[in-house]
Z-matrix of the N, CA and C atoms (Angstrom, degrees):
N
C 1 1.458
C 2 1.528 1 108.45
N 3 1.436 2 103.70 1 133.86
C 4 1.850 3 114.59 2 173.29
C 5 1.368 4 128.93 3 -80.60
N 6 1.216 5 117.72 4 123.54
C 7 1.391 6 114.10 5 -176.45
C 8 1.538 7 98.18 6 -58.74
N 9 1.822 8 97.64 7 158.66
C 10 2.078 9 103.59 8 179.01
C 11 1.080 10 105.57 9 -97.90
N 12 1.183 11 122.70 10 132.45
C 13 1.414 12 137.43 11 170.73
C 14 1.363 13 103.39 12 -129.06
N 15 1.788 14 94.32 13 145.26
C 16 1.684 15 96.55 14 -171.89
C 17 1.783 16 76.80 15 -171.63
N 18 1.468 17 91.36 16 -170.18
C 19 1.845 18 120.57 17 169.77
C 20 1.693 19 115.72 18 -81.67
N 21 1.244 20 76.74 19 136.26
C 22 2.036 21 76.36 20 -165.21
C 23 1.306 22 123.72 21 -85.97
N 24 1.260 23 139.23 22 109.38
C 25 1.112 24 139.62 23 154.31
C 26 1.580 25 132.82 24 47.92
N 27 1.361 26 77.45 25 -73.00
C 28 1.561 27 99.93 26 -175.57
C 29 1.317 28 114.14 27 -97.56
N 30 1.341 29 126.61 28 -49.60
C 31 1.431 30 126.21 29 -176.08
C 32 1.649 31 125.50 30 -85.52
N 33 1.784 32 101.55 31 -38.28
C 34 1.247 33 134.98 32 179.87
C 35 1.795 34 112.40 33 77.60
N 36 1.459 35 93.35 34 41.78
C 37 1.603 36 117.22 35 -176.09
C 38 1.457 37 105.73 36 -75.79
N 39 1.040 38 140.91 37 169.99
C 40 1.715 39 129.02 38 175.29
C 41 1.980 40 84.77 39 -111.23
N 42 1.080 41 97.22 40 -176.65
C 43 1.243 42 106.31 41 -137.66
C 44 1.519 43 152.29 42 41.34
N 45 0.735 44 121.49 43 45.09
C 46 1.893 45 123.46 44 172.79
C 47 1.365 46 101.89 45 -101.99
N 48 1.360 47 72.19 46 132.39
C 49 2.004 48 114.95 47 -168.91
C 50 1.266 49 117.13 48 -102.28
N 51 1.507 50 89.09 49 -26.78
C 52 1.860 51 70.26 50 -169.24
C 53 1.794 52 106.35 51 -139.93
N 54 1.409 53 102.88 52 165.63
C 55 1.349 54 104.25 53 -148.68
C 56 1.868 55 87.32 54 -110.97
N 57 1.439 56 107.08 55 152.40
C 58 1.239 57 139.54 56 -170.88
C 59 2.141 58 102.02 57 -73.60
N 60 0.984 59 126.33 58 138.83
C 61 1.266 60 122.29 59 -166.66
C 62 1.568 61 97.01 60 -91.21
N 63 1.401 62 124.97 61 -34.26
C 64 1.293 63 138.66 62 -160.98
C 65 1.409 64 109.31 63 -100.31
N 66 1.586 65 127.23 64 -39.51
C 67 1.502 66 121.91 65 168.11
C 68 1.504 67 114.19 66 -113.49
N 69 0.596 68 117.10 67 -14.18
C 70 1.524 69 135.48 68 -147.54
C 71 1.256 70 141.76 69 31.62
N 72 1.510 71 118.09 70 45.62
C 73 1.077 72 150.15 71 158.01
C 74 1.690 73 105.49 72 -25.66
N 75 1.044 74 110.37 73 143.58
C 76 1.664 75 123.58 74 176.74
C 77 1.314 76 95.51 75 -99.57
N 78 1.533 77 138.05 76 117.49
C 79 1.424 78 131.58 77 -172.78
C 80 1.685 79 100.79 78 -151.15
N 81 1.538 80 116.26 79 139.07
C 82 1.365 81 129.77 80 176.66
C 83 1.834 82 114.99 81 -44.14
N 84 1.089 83 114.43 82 155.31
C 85 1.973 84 110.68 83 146.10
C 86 1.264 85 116.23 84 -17.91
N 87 1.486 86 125.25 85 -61.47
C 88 1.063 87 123.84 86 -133.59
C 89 1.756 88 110.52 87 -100.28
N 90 2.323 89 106.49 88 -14.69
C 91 1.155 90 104.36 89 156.37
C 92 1.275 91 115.20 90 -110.28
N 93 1.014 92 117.07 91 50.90
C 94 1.643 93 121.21 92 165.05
C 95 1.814 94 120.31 93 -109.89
N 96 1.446 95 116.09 94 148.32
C 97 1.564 96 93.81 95 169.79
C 98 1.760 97 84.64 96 -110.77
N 99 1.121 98 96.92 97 122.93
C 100 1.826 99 86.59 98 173.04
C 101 1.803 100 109.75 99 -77.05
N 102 1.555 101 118.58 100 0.53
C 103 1.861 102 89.25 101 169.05
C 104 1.211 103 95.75 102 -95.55
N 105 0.794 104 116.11 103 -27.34
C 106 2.106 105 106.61 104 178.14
C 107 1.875 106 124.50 105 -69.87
N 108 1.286 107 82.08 106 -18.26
C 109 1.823 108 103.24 107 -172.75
C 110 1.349 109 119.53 108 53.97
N 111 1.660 110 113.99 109 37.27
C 112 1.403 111 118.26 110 175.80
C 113 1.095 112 113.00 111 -117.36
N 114 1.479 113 107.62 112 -160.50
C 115 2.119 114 103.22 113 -175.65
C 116 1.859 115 67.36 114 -109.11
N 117 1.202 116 92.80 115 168.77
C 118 1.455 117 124.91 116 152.38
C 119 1.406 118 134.31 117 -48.01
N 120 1.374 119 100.08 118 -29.83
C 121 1.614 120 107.97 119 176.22
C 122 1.908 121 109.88 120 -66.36
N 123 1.720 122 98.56 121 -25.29
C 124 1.414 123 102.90 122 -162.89
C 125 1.173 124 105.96 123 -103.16
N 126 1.812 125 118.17 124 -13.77
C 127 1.922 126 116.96 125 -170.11
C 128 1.730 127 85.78 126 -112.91
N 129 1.390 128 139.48 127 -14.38
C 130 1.099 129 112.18 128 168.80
C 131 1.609 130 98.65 129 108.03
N 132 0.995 131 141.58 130 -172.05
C 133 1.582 132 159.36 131 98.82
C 134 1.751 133 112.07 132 20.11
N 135 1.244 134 129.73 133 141.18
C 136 1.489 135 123.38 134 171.05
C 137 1.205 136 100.80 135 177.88
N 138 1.412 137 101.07 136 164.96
C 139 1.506 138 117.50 137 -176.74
C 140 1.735 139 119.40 138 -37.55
N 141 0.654 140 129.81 139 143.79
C 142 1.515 141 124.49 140 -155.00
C 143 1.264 142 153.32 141 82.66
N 144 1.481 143 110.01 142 -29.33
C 145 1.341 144 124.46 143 -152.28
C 146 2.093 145 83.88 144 -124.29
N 147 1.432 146 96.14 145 144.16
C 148 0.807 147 123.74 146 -175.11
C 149 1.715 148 115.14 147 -66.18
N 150 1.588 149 112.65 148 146.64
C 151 1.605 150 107.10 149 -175.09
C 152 1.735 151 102.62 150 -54.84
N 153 1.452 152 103.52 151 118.83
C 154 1.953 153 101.60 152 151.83
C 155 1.861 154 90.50 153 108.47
N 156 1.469 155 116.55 154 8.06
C 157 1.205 156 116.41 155 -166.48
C 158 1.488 157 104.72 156 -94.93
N 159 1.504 158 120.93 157 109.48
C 160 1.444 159 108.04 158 -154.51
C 161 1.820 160 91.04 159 -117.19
């Protein structure tokens, strides 16, 4: 079985890998928190991501 790759959610970046635990949004690296296993829209702000980076 193939991992899904598509345009993400939030940004509409191509690659997003990984899926949201709470909506399941298809969303890039960069809106995911992988210890929470959500997109960003749903954990908020976090280590990494830039002020206002939702």
């Amino acid at each position: 079985m193939g991992m899904n790759v598509g345009l993400c959610a939030v940004c509409r970046s191509p690659g997003a890998i990984h899926s949201c635990a709470l909506c399941g949004k298809l969303v890039c690296p960069r809106h995911f928190q992988h210890g929470a296993g959500v997109c960003t829209q749903h954990a908020g702000p976090g280590p990494g991501l830039p002020h206002g980076v939702r």
